[in-house]
N, C-alpha and C positions, 0 to 999 in steps of 0.2 A: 370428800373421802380421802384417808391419809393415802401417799404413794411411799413405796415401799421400791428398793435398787437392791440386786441383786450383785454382786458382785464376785466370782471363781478365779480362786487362783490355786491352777493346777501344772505341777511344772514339766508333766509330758504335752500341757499343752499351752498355746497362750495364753494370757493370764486377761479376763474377760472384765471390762471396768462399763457396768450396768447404767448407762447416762438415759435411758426409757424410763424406766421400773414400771413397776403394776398398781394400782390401786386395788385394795382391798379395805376391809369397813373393820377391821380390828388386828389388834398386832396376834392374835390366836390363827387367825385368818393365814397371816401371814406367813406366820412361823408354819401353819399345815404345809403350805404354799412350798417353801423353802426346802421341806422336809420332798416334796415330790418333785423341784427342780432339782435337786442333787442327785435324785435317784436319776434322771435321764441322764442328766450331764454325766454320771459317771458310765451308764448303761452308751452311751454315746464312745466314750473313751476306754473303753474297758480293755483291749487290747492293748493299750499303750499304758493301763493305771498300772500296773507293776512294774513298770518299768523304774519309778519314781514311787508307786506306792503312796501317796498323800495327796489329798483333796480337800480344799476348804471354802467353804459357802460363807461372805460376808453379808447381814443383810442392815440397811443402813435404811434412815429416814430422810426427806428432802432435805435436810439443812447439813446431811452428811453424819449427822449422829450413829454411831453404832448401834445395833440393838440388837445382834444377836450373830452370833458366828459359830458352824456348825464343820466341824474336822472328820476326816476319815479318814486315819492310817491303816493300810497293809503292810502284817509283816509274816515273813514266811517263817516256818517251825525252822529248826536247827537238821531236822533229819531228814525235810526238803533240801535245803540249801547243799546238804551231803552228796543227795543224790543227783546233783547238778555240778557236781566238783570234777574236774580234769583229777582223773588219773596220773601218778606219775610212770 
């Protein structure tokens, strides 16, 4: 069965280099897989993702091949950002 590594690098938090991985029985599998580690890992950090605002799921095959990399940027509207501006 292929193993599949996970790999997250989020810069409110350290950056997580996946030397286990999972075994799953196809790259559809996997990709599901990836799709519901990112949701914890951000559900995990969620306090600190805005702070930085960007998160990225690298998912790699044993021999280190790439095969799929999955981004999430947050950015805040202009008329948030206003309403958080110091007064002069």
């Amino acid at each position: 069965m292929p193993r599949y590594f996970f790999h997250t690098n989020n810069p409110s938090e350290s950056n997580l280099q996946d030397d286990e991985g999972f075994d799953f029985a196809s790259v559809h599998e996997a990709k599901c897989q990836a799709v519901a580690y990112a949701g914890r890992a951000l559900a995990d950090s969620s306090e600190k993702f805005w702070d930085h605002g960007d998160f990225e799921l690298t998912v790699t095959d044993d021999k280190g091949l790439i095969l799929l990399t999955m981004r999430v940027i947050a950015t805040e509207a202009p008329a948030l950002r206003a309403m958080h501006r110091p007064t002069p």
